[in-house]
C-alpha positions as CSV (number, residue, x, y, z in Angstrom):
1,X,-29.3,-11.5,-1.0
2,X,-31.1,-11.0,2.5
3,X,-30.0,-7.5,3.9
4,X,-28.9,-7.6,7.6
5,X,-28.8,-4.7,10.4
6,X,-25.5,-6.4,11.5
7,X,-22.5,-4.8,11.0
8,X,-18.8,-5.8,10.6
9,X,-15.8,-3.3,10.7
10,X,-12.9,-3.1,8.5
11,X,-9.5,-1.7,9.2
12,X,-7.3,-0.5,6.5
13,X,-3.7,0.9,6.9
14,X,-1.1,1.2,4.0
15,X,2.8,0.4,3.7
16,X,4.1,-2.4,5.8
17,X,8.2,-2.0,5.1
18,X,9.2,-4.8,7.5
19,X,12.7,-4.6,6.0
20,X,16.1,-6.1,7.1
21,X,19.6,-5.0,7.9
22,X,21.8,-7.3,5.7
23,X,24.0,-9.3,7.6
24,X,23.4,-7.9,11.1
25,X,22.3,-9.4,14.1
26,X,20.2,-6.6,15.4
27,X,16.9,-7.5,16.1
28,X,14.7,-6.2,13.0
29,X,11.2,-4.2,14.0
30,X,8.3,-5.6,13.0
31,X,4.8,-4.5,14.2
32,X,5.5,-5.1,18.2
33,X,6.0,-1.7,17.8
34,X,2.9,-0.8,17.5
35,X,1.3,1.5,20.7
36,X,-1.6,-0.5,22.5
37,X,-4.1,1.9,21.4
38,X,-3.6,1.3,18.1
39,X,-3.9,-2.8,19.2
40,X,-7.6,-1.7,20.6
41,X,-8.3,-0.1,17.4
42,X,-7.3,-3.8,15.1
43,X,-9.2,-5.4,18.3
44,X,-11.8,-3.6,17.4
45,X,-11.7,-4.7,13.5
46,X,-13.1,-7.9,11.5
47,X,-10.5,-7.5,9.4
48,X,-7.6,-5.7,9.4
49,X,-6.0,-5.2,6.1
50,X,-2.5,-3.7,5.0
51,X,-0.3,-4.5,2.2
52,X,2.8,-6.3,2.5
53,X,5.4,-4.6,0.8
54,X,8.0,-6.9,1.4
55,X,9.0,-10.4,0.8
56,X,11.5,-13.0,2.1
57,X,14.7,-13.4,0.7
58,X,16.2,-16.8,-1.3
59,X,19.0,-17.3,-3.4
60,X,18.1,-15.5,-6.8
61,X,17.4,-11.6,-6.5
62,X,15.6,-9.6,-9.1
63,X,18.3,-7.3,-11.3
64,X,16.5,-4.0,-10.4
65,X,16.8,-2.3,-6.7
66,X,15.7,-1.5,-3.9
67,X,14.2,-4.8,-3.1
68,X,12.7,-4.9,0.4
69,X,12.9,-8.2,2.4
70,X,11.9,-9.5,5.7
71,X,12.6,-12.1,8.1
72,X,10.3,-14.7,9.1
73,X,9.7,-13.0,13.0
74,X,8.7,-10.1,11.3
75,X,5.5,-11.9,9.2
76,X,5.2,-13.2,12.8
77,X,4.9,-10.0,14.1
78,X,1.5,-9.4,11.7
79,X,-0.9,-12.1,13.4
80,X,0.6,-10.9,17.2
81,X,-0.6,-7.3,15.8
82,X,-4.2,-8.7,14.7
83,X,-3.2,-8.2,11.2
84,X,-5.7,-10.8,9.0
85,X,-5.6,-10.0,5.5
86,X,-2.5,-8.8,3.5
87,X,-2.3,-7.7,0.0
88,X,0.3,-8.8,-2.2
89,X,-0.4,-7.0,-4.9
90,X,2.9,-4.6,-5.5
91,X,5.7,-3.9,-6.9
92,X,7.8,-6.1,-4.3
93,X,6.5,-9.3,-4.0
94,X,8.6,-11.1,-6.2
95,X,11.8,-9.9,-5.1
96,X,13.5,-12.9,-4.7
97,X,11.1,-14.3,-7.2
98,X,8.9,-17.3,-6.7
99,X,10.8,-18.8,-4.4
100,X,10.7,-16.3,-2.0
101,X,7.1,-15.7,-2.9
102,X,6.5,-19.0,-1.6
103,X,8.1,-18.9,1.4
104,X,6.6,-15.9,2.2
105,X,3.0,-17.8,1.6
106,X,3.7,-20.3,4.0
107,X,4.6,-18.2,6.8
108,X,1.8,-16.2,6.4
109,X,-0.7,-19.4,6.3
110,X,0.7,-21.1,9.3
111,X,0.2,-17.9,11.2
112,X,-3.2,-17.3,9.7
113,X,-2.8,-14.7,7.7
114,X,-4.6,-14.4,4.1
115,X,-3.0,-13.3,1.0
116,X,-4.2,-12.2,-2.1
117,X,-3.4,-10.4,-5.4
118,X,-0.4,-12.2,-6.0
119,X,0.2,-16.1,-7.2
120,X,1.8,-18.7,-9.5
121,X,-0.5,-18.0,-12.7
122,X,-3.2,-15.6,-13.1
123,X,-6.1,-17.8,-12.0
124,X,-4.6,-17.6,-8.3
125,X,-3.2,-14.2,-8.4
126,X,-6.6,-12.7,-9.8
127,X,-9.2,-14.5,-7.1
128,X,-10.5,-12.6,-4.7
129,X,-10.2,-12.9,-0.8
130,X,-13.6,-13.8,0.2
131,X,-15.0,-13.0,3.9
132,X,-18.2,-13.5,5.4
133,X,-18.7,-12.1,8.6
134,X,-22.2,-11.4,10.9
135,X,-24.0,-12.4,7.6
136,X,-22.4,-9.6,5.5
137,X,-20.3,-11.4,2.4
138,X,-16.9,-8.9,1.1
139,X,-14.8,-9.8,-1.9
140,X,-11.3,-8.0,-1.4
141,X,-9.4,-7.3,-5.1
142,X,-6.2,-6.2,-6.0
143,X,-3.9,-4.8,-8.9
144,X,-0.6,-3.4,-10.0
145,X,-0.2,-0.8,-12.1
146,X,2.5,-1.4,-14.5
147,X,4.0,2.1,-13.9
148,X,4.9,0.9,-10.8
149,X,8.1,-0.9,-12.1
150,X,7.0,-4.5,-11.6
151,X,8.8,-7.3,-13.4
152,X,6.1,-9.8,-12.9
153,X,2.8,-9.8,-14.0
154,X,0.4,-12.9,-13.3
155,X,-0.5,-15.3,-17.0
156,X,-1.9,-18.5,-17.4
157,X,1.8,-20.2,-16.5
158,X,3.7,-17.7,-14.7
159,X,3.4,-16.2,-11.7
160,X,3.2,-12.6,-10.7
161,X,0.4,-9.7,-9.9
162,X,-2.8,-9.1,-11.8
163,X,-1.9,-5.9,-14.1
164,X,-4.3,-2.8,-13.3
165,X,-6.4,-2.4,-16.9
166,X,-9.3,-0.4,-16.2
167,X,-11.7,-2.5,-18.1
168,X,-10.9,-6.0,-16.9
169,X,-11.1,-4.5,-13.3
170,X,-14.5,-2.9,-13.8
171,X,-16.0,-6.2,-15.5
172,X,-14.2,-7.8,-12.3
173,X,-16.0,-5.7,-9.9
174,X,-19.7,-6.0,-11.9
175,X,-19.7,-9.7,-11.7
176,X,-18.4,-10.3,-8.1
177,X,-21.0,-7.3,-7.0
178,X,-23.5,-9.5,-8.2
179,X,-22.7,-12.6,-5.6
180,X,-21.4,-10.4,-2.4
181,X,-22.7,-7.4,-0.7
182,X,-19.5,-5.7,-0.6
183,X,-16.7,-5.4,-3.3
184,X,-13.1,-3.4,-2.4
185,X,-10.5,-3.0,-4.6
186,X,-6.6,-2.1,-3.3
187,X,-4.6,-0.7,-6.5
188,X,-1.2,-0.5,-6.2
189,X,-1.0,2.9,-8.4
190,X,0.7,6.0,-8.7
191,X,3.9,8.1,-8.5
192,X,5.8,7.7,-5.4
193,X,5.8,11.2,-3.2
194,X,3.1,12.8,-5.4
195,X,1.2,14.4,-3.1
196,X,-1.9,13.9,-4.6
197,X,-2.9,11.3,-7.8
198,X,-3.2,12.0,-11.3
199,X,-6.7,13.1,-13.2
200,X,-6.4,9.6,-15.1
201,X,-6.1,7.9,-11.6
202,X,-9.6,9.7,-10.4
203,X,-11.2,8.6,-13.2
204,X,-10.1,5.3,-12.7
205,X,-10.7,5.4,-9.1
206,X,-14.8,7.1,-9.8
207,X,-15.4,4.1,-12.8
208,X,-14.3,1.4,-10.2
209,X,-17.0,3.0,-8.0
210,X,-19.7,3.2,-11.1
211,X,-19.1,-0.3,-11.6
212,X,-20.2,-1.4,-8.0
213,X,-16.9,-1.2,-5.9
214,X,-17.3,0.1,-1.9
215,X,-14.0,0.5,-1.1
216,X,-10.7,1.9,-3.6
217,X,-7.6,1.6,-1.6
218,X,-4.7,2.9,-2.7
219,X,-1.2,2.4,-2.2
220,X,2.4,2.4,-3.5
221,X,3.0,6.5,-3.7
222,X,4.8,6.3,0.2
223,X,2.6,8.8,1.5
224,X,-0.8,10.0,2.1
225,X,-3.0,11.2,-1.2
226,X,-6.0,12.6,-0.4
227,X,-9.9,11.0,-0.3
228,X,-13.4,11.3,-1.2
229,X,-16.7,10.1,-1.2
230,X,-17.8,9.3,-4.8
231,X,-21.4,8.3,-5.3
232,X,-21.9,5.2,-2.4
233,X,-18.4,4.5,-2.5
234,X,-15.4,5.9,-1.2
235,X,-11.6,6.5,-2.3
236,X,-8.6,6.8,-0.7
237,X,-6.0,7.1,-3.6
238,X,-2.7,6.5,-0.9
239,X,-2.8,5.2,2.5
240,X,0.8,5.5,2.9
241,X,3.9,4.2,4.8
242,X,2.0,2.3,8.1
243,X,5.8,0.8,9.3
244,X,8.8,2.8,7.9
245,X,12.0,0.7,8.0
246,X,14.9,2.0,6.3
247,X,15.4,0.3,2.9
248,X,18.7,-0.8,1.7
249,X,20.9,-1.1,-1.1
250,X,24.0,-3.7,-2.1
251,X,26.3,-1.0,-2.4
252,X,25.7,0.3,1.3
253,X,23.2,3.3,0.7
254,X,20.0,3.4,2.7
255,X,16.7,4.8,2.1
256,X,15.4,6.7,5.1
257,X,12.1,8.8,5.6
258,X,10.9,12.0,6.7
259,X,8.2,12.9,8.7
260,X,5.5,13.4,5.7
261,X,6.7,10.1,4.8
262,X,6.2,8.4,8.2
263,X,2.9,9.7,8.6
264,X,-0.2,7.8,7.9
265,X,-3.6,6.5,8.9
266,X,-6.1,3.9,9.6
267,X,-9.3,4.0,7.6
268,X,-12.1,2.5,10.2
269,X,-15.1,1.1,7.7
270,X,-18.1,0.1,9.6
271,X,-20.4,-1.8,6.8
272,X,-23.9,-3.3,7.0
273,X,-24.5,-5.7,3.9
274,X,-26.2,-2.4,1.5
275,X,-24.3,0.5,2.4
276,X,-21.3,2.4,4.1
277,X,-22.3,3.4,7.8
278,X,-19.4,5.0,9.0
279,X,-16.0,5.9,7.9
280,X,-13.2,7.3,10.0
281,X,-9.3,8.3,9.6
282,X,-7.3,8.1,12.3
283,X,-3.8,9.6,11.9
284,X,-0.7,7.8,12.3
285,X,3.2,8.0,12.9
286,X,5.8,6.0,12.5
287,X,8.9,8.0,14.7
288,X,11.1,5.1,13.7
289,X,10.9,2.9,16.8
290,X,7.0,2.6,17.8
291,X,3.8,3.3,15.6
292,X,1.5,5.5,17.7
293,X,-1.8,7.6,17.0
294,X,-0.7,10.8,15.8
295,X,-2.1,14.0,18.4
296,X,0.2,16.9,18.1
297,X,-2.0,17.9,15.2
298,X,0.6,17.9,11.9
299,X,-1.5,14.6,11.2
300,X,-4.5,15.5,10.7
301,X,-2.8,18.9,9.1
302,X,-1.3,16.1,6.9
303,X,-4.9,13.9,5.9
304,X,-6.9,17.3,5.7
305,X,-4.4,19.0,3.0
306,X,-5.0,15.8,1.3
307,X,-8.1,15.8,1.4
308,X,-8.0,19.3,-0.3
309,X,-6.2,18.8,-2.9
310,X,-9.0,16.2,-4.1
311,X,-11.7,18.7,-3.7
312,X,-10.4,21.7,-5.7
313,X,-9.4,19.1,-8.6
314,X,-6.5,18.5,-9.9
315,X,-5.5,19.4,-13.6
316,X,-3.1,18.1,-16.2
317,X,-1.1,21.1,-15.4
318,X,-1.1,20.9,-11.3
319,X,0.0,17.3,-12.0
320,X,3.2,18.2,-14.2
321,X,4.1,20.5,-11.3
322,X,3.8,17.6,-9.0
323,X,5.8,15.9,-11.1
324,X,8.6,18.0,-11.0
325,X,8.8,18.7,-8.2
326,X,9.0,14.7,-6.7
327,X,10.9,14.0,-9.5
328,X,13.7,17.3,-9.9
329,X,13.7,19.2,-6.9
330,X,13.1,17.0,-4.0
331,X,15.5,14.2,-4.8
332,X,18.3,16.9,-5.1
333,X,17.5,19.6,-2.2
334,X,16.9,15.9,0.0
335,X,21.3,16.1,-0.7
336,X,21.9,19.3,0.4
337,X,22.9,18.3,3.7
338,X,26.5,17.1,4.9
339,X,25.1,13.9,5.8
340,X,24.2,13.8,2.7
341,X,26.8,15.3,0.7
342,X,30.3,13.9,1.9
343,X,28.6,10.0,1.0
344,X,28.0,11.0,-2.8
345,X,29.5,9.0,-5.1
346,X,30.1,9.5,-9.0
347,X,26.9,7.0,-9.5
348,X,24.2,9.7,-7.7
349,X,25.4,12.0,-10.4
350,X,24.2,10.0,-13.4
351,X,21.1,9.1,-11.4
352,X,20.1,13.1,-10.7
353,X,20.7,13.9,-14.3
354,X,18.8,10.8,-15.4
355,X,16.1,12.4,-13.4
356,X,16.1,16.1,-14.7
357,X,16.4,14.8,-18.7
358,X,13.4,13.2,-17.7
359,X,11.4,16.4,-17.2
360,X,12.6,18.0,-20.6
């Protein structure tokens, strides 16, 4: 391939929870709540990629919950934004299985918005979303780890997501390196509110590298995990929650966030077709009504912590903290509060002790 001194510029953000209030009538937020600085910033971007952790609803539902669904003004809301390329490669697109899949599709094609990483067999849901921009050709890959509770993985006649195995991804990765400059991968991996990934994650993350990726973009944890530069590529393992709409259940009870949680960032990539040329993060947060560039400081407090977690390592034994801590103490301090406490029902009880014999 010729090499070029052009350049194009990519624009990553995570978590797009464009989720509705069952049966209300309330206008639902999607992303005209984003400031007009951030606007400049995707104004300023080829491509502007997130993933779309949603779906829209139809008449079966998946048995397991939270599902997150949208409405078709919110998918709207993406192109208005100068959102062009969505991943679908999680743990929520077939919420309302493929018939919701497909109606998702089609609003997202007549607005001009590509998909990949999801699809009706695994030809469609493993092919890559190819772009070639100022000369400079990218192939954008995705995958779902199966840890991440997902019910439908792509095969040769059923739909779902391509399932993260480490080997098919890096033979993936080595044969689209050799027909485009630029290969990214977005896993949907991890624990949700680890702070920082797992050692079999980095490894993962540094062999998807080896084997010729740019880019590893992370998401599903709900939060920010930290990043690096690994030989000519670079990693961020979590990009977090870029719109955080609550999340509700049948029974009435609704996920909220807190400010770790709505706090994020844009990756700006500038590329030319043999190498990385710039990378920036930009923080982000999410105060519940508009999306705005993050400047009191607990932002970049937040990315640079990451960051540092990545860079003193992070053992088998840090990671079992982690663990228990997301997993044991969190969930129950997060219902120490009267808010909290006088909507518990006998059902959270079985839930928090599912949780701590989980850690024995």
């Amino acid at each position: 391939m010729q090499t070029t001194n052009k350049q194009i510029r990519i624009a990553a953000i995570g978590d797009l929870l464009l989720t509705a209030k069952p049966g209300s009538d309330e206008p639902q937020r999607g992303l005209e709540a984003l400031s007009a600085e951030i606007g400049d910033i995707f104004a300023s971007a080829d491509i502007v990629l997130a993933n779309l952790e949603c779906t829209l609803k139809a008449q079966e539902l998946i048995a397991t919950e939270p599902r997150v669904f949208t409405t078709n003004k919110q998918l709207e809301s993406l192109a208005t934004a100068g959102i062009n390329l969505v991943t679908m490669a999680n743990n929520h697109a077939f919420d309302s299985f493929d018939a919701g899949f497909d109606k998702t599709i089609d609003t997202l094609d007549k607005t001009g918005i590509r998909a990949f990483g999801a699809g009706k067999n695994s030809q469609q849901a493993c092919a890559p979303a190819i772009f070639t921009i100022n000369g400079i050709s990218i192939a954008f890959v995705a995958a779902v780890d199966r840890s991440t509770g997902m019910h439908s993985f792509a095969a040769e006649n059923k739909s779902g997501v391509p399932a993260l195995e480490s080997a098919t991804i890096c033979a993936t990765i080595k044969e689209l390196k050799t027909q485009y400059d630029h290969v990214i991968f977005t896993p949907h991996w991890g624990e949700e509110r680890f702070r920082f990934p797992s050692p079999q994650q980095i490894d993962q993350a540094h062999a998807f590298i080896d084997a010729g990726a740019s880019l590893v973009l992370g998401h599903h944890p709900h939060v920010i995990q930290g990043t690096e530069q690994y030989g000519a590529g670079f990693i961020a393992y979590s990009l977090g929650n870029f719109l955080t709409n609550n999340v509700y259940w049948e029974n009435g009870d609704v996920l909220t966030w807190n400010k770790f949680e709505r706090s994020s960032e844009i990756i700006l990539i500038d590329l030319k077709a043999d190498e990385i040329v710039e990378i920036q993060q930009i923080p982000i947060y999410d105060n519940g009504t508009h999306i705005n560039i993050e400047k009191s400081g607990h932002g970049k407090h937040y990315l640079k912590k990451a960051d540092l977690y990545i860079s003193k390592g992070i053992t088998a034994a840090k990671y079992r903290r982690e663990s228990y801590l997301a997993k044991s103490l969190l969930p129950i301090t997060k219902q120490l509060r009267w808010d909290k406490l006088r909507r518990i029902k006998p059902g959270h009880f079985t839930k928090a002790l599912k949780l701590l014999l989980q850690q024995k």
